[in-house]
RODO-2510 file (C-alpha; in nm, 4 decimals, decimal comma):
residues 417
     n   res          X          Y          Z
     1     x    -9,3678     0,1009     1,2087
     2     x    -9,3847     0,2838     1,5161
     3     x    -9,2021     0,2424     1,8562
     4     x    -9,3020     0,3801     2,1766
     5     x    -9,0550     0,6327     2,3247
     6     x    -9,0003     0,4355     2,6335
     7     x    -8,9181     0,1106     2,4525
     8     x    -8,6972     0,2410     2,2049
     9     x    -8,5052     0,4473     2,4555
    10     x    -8,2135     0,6365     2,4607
    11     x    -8,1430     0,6881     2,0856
    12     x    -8,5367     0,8057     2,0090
    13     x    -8,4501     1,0012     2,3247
    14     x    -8,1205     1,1825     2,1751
    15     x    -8,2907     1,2443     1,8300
    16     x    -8,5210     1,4973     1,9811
    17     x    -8,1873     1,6991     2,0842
    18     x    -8,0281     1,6722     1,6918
    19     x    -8,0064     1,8816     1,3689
    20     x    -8,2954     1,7562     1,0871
    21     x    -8,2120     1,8243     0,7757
    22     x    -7,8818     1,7056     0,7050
    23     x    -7,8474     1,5830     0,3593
    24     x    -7,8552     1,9607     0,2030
    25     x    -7,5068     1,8699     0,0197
    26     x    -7,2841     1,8756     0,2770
    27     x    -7,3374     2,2803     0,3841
    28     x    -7,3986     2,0992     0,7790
    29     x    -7,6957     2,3707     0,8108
    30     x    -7,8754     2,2626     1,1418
    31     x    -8,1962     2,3694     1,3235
    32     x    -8,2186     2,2843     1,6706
    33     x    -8,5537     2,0918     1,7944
    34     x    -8,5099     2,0108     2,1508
    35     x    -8,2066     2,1783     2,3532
    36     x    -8,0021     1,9156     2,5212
    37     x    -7,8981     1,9677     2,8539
    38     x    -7,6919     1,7887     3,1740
    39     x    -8,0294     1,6192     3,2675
    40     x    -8,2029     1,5227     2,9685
    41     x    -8,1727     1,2103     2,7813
    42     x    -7,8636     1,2610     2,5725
    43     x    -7,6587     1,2069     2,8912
    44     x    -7,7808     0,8974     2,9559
    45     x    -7,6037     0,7966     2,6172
    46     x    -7,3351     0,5565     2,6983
    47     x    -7,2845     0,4361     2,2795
    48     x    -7,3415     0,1726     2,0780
    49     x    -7,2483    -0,1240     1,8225
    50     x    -7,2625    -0,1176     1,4525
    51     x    -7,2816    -0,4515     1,3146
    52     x    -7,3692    -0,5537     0,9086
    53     x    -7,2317    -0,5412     0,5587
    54     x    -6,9783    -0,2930     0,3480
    55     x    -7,3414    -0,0965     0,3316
    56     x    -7,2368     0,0327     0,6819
    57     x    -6,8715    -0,0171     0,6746
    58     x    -6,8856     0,2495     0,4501
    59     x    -6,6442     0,1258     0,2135
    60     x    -6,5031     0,4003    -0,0729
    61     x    -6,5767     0,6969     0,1623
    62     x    -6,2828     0,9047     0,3628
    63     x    -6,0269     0,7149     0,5361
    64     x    -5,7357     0,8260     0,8096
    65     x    -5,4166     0,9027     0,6377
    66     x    -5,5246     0,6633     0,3402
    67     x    -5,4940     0,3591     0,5266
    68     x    -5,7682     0,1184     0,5079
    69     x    -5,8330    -0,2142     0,7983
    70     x    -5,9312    -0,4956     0,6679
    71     x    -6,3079    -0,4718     0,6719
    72     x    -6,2515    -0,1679     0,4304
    73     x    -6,4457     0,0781     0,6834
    74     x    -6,4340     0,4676     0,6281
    75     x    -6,5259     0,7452     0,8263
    76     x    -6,8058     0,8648     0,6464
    77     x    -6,9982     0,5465     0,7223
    78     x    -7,3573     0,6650     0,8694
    79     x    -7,2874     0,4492     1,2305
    80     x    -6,9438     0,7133     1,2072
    81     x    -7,1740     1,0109     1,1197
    82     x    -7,4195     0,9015     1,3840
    83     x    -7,1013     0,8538     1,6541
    84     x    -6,9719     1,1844     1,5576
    85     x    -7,2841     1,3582     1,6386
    86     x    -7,3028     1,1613     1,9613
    87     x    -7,0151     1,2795     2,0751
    88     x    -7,0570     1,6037     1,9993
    89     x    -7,4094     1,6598     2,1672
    90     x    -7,3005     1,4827     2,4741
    91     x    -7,2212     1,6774     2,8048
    92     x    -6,8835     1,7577     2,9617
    93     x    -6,6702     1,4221     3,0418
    94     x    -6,9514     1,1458     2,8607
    95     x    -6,7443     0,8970     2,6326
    96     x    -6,9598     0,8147     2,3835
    97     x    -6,8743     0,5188     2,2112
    98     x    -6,8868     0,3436     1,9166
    99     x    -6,7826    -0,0310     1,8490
   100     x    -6,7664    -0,0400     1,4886
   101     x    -6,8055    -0,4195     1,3747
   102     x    -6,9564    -0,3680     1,0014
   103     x    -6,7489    -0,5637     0,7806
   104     x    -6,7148    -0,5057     0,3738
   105     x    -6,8254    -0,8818     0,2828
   106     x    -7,0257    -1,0221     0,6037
   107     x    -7,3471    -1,1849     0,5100
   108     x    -7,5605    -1,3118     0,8283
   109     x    -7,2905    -1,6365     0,9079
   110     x    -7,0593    -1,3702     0,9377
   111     x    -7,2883    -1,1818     1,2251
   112     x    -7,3787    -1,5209     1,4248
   113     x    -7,1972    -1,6308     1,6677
   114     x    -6,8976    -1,9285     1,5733
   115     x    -6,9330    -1,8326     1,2179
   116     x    -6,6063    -1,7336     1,0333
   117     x    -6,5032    -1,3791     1,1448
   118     x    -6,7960    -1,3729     1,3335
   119     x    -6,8936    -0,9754     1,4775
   120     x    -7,1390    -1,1130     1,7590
   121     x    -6,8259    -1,3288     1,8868
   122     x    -6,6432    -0,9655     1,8633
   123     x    -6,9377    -0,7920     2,0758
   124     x    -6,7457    -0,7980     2,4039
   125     x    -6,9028    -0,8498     2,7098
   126     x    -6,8385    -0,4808     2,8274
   127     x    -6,9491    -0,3328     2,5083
   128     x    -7,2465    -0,4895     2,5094
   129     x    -7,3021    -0,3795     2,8719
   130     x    -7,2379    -0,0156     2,7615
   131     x    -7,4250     0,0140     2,4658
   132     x    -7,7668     0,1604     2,4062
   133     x    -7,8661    -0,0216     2,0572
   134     x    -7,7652    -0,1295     1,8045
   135     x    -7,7674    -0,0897     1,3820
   136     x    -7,7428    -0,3305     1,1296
   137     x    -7,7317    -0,3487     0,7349
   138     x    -7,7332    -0,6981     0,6364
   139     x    -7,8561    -0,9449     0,3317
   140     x    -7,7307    -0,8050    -0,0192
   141     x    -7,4216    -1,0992     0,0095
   142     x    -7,6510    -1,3484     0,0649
   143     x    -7,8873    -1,2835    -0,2033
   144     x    -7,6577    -1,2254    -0,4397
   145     x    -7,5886    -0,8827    -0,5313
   146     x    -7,2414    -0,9187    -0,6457
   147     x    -7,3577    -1,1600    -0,8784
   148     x    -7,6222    -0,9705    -1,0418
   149     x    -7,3652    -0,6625    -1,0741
   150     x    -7,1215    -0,8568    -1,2650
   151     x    -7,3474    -1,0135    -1,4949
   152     x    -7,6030    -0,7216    -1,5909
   153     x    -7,3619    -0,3879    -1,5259
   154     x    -6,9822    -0,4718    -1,5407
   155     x    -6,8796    -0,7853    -1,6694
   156     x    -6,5762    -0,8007    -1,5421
   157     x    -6,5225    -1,1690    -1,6283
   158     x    -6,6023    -1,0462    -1,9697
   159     x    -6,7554    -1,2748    -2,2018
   160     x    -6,7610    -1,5341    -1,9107
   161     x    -6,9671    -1,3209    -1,6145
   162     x    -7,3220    -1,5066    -1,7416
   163     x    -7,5998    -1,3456    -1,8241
   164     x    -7,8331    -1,1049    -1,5996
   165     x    -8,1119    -1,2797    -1,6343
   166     x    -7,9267    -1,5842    -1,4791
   167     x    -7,8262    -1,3987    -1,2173
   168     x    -8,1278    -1,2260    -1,1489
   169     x    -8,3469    -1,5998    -1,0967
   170     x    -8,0379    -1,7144    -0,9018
   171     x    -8,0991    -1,3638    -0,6688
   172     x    -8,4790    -1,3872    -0,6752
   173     x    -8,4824    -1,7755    -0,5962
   174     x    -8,2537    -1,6826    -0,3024
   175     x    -8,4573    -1,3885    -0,2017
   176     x    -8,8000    -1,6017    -0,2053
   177     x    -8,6233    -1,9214    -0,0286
   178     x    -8,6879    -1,9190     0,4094
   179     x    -8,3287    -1,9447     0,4795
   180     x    -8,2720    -1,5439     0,4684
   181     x    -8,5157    -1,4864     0,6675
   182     x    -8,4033    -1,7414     0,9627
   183     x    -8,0930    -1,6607     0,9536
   184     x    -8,1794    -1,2786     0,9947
   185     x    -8,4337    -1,3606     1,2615
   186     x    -8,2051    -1,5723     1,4372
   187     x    -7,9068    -1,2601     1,4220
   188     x    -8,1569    -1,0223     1,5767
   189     x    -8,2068    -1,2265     1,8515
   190     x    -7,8638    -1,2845     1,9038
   191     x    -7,7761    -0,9087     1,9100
   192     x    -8,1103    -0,8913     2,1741
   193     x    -8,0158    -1,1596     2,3582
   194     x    -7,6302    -1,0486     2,4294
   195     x    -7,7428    -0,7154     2,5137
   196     x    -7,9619    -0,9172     2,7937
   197     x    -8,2972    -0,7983     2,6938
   198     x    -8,4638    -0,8718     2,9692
   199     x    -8,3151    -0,6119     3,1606
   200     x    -8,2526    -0,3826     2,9409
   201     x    -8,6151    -0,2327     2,8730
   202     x    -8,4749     0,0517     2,6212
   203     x    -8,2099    -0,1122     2,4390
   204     x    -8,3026    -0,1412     2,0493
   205     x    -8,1801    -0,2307     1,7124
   206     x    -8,2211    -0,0182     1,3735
   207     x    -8,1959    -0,2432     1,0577
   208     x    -8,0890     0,0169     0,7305
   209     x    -8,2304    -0,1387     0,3884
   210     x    -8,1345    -0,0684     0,0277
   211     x    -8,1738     0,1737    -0,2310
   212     x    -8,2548     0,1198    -0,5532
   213     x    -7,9510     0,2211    -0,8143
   214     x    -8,1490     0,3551    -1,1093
   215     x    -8,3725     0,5977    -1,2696
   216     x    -8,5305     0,3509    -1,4648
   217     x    -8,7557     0,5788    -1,6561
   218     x    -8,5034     0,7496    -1,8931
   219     x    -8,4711     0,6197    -2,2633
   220     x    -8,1277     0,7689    -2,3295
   221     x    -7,9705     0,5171    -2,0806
   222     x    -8,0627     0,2566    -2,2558
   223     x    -7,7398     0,2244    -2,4757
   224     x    -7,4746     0,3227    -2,2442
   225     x    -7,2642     0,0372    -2,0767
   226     x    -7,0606    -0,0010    -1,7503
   227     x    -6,8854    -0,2290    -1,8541
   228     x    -6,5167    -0,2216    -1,7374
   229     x    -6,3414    -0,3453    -2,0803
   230     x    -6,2869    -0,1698    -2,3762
   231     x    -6,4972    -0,1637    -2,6009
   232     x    -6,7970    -0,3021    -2,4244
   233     x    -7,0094    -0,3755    -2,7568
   234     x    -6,7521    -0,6063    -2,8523
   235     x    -6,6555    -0,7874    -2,5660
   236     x    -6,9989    -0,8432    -2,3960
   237     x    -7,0094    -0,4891    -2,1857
   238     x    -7,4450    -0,4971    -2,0816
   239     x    -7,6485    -0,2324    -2,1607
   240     x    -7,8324    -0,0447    -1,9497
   241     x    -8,1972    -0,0970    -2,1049
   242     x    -8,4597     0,0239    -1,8999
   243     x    -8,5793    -0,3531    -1,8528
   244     x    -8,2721    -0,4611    -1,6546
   245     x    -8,3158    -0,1520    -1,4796
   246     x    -8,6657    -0,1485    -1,3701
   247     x    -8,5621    -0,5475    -1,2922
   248     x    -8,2744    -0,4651    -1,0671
   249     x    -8,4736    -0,1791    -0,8847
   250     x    -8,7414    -0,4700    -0,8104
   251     x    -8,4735    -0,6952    -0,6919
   252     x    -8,3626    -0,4374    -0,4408
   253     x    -8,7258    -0,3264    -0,3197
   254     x    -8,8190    -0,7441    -0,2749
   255     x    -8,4953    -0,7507    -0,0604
   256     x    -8,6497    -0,4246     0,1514
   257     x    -9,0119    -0,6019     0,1803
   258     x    -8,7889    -0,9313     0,2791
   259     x    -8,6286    -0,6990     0,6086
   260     x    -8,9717    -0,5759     0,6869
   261     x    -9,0967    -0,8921     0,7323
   262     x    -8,8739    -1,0509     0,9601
   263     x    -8,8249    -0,7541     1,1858
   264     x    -9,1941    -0,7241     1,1914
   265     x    -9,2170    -1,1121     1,2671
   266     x    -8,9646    -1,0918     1,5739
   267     x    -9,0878    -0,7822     1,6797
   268     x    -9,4124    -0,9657     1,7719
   269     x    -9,2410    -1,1684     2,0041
   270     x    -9,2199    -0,9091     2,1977
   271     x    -9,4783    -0,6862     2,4210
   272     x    -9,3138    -0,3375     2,2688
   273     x    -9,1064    -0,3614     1,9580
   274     x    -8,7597    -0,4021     1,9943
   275     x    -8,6397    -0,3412     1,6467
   276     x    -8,7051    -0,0998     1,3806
   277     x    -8,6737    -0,0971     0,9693
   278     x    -8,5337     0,2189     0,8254
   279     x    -8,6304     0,2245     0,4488
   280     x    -8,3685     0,5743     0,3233
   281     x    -8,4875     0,4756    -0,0490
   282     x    -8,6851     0,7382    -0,1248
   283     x    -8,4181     0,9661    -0,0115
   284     x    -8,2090     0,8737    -0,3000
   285     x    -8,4240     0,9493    -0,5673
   286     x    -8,2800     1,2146    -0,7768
   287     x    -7,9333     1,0829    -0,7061
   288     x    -7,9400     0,7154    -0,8877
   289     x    -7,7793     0,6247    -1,1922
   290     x    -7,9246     0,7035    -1,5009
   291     x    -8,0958     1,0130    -1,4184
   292     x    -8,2433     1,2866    -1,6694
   293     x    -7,9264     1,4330    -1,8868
   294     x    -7,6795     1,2266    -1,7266
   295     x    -7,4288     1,0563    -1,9677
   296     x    -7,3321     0,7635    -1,7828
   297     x    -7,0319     0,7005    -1,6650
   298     x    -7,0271     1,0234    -1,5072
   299     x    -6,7178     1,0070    -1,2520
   300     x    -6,7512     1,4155    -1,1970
   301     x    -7,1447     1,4191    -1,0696
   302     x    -7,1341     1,4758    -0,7199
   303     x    -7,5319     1,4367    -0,7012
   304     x    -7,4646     1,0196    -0,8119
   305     x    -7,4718     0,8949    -0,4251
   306     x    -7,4021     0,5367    -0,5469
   307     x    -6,9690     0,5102    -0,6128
   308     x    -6,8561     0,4298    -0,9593
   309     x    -6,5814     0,1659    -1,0222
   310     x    -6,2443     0,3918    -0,9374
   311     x    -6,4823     0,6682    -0,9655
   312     x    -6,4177     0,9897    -0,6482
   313     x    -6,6017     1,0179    -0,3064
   314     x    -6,8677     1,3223    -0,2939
   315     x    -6,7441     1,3703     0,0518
   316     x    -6,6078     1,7712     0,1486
   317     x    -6,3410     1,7819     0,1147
   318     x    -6,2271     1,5380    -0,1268
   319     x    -6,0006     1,2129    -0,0080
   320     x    -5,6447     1,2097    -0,0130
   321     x    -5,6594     0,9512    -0,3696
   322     x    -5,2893     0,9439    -0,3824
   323     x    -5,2052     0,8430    -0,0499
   324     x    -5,4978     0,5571    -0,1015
   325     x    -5,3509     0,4353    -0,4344
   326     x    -5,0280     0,4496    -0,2279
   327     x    -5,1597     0,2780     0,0771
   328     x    -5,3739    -0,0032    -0,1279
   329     x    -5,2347    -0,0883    -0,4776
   330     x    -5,1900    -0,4740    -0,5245
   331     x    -4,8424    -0,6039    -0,6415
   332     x    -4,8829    -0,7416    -0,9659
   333     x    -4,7821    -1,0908    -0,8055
   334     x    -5,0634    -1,0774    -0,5052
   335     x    -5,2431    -1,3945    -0,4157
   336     x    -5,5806    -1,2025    -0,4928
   337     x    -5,4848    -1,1963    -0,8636
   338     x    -5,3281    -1,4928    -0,9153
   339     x    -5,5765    -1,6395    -1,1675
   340     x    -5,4964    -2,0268    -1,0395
   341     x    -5,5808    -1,9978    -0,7217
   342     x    -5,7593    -1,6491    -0,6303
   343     x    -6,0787    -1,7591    -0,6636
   344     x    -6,1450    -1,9909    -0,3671
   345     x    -6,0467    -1,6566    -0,1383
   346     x    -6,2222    -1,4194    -0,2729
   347     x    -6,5728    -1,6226    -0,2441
   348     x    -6,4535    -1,6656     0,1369
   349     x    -6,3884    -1,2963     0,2026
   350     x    -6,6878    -1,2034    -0,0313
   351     x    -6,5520    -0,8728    -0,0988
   352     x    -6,7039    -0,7019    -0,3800
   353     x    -6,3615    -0,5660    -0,4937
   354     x    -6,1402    -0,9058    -0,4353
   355     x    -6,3905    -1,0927    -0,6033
   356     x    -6,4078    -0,8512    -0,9027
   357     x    -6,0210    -0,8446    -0,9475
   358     x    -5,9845    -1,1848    -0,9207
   359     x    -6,2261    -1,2502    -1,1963
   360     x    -6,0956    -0,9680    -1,3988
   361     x    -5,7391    -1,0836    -1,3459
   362     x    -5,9035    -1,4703    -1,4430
   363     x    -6,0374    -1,3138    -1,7872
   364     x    -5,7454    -1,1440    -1,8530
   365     x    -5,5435    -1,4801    -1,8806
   366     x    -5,7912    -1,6689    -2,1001
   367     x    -5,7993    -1,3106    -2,3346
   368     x    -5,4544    -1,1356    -2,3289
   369     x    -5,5954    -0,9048    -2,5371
   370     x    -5,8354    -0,7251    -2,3224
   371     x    -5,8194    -0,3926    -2,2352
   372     x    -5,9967    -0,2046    -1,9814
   373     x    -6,2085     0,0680    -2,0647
   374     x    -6,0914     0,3526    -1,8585
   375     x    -5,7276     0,5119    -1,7210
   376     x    -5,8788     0,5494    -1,3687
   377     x    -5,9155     0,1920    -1,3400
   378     x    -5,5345     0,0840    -1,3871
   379     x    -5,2012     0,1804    -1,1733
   380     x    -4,8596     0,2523    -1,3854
   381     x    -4,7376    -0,0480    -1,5362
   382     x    -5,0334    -0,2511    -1,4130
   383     x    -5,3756    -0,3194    -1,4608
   384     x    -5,4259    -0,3793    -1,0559
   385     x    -5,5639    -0,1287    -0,8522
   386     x    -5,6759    -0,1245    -0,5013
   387     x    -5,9906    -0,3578    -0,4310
   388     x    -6,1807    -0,0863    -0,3151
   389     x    -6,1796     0,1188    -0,6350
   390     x    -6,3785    -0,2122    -0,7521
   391     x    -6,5599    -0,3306    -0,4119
   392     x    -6,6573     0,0162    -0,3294
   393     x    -6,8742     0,0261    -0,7037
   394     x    -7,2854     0,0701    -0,6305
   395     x    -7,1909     0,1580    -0,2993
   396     x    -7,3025     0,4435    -0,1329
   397     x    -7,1290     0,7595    -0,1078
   398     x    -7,0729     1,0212     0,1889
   399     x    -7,3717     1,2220     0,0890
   400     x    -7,5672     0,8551     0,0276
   401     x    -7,4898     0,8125     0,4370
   402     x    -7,5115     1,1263     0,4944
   403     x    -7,8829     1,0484     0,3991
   404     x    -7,9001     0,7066     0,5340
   405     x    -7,8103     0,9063     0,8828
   406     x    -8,0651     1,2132     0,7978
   407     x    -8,3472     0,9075     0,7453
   408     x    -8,2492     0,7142     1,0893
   409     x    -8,2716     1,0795     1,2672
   410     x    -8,6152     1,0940     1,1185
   411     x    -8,7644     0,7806     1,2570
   412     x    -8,6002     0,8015     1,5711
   413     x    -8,8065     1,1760     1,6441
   414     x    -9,1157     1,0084     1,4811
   415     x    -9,0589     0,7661     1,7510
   416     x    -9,0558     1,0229     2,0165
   417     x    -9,3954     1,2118     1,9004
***
């Protein structure tokens, strides 16, 4: 898809002033392509508005002082990467700003206006007045995803998470249904139609897909297990066969063709597109699970851009963990593990990490007698942790956004030329 320069505006604009080349592992190498000055483009950038899923929350990557808000964000979100560049690049006395509203759990009811914790009811009047476009990463909680990574990766209502391919129909019937796709349709025009389109000829809105999680290619995966209790081959822990793998990979690219198609749809509503789809999955490949000579789990691989239950940020330098743990462990009393009554909560919030405790703590009271599989996943004198060290699991990692941002850079320039 390609946007004309004058319709997609400021951003396209700005791109043509910025580094390519940024996911080289962190060494923040740049190349300059067009020098920014007082009366180019970049100072025309007043900011912008990040709305979506924990995808762009950035959930599991660095956070101020260990302290997470309740949306889970961290700092090495891409909308953060992109604001930090912003700022920097921008002239003498420019605020650039950012109004961060990507929330670890939203699906699309969660974007629309009067929904539950709604982020377009959050979009103030003055931001929206003040921003230049907008991104968005939105649809894995309502087609399932959580689902599908209980019951074919972690189990972690052990014997009880279902099977994968239940969960996989469930996804696909979701993913094939009309409903996504009016709901997204309808969000995009909200966002548009805040912004005051009408009048605001350059304004624009980048939608961020998915990438898919595996190599799905390699035979020695196909008897290693992330499942969280000990030992998976006894208490139901899925393999990773390279048939759920190629069938989760598919799930992920039908969700990508799914964004496409709606942005593609609404964009011809239009004169000049208004909206633009970037796919970063090709980006990733190299840097999935299951890759060639990788014994998974592998907490220590840096190169993994996808976050491992408990398992460390690739950012540089590494988070403060302590100070997280510190922060963000759960009493062992906490309504979100209360196994009579967490439930209903947890399905509201749909966080990744709430939900997965809550079932965890829900198996662990029907089976005293599991264990889980690995230390990392446990606090002294208590198996609860902090929900991101669960929600934060197939998430992506700094380098992933760091990516995700090198990709948006990309499209933006291609935009320009």
């Amino acid at each position: 898809m390609r946007l004309r320069a004058a319709f997609f505006g400021a951003p396209v604009a700005w791109a043509a002033t910025v580094v390519l080349g940024r996911h080289d592992g962190g060494s923040g190498g740049q190349q300059q392509v067009l020098g920014a000055g007082e009366n180019d483009e970049t100072a025309r950038v007043n900011g912008f508005v990040a709305f979506g899923d924990s995808y762009s929350a950035g959930i599991g990557t660095r956070v101020e002082n260990g302290t997470e808000n309740a949306c889970r964000q961290g700092d090495g979100a891409y909308p953060e990467l992109i604001h930090g560049d912003m700022v920097a690049a921008a002239p003498a006395g420019r605020n650039v700003t950012l109004q961060f509203l990507s929330c670890t759990g939203a699906t699309t009811d969660n974007v629309l206006a009067g929904g539950e914790r709604s982020q377009m009811d959050a979009f103030n009047a003055s931001a929206a007045a003040g921003s230049d476009f907008a991104t968005l990463s939105i649809g894995g909680n309502d087609l399932g995803f959580f689902d599908v990574m209980n019951a074919c990766v972690f189990h972690f209502y052990s014997f009880y998470s279902g099977t994968c391919e239940t969960a996989l129909k469930a996804a696909a019937a979701r993913i094939a249904s009309p409903d996504f796709e009016l709901r997204l349709g309808l969000v995009l025009m909200e966002i548009l139609d805040k912004v005051r389109w009408e009048k605001r000829t350059s304004f624009s809105i980048t939608v961020t897909g998915y990438a898919r999680f595996f190599n799905a290619d390699t035979e020695e995966c196909d008897d290693m297990s992330l499942g969280v209790w000990w030992p998976p081959a006894l208490l139901g822990g899925p393999k990773m066969h390279r048939s759920m793998r190629r069938q989760m990979n598919e799930l992920v690219v039908a969700v990508n063709k799914k964004l496409l198609r709606v942005i593609s749809d609404v964009n011809s509503r239009f004169a000049n597109p208004r909206v633009v789809f970037v796919d970063y999955d090709a980006e990733f490949d190299g840097h999935r699970f299951c890759e060639p000579g990788v014994s998974e789990p592998d907490y220590l691989r840096a190169e993994t851009w996808f976050f491992l239950p408990a398992g460390p940020d690739n950012a540089h330098p590494e988070p403060d963990t302590d100070t997280l743990i510190a922060s963000n462990a759960l009493e062992p009393e906490s309504p979100l593990v209360d196994p009579n009554s967490c439930l209903p909560e947890a399905e509201r919030s749909g966080d990744w990490g709430e939900l997965a405790l809550c079932l965890m703590a829900t198996a662990k009271q029907r089976n005293p007698s599991l264990e889980l599989r690995n230390d990392l996943l446990v606090t002294k004198d208590s198996m609860w942790y902090v929900p991101t060290y669960y929600g934060k699991t197939f998430h992506p990692r700094t380098l992933g956004h760091e990516a995700i941002r090198q990709k948006i850079y990309e499209m933006w320039f291609a935009g320009n030329n």
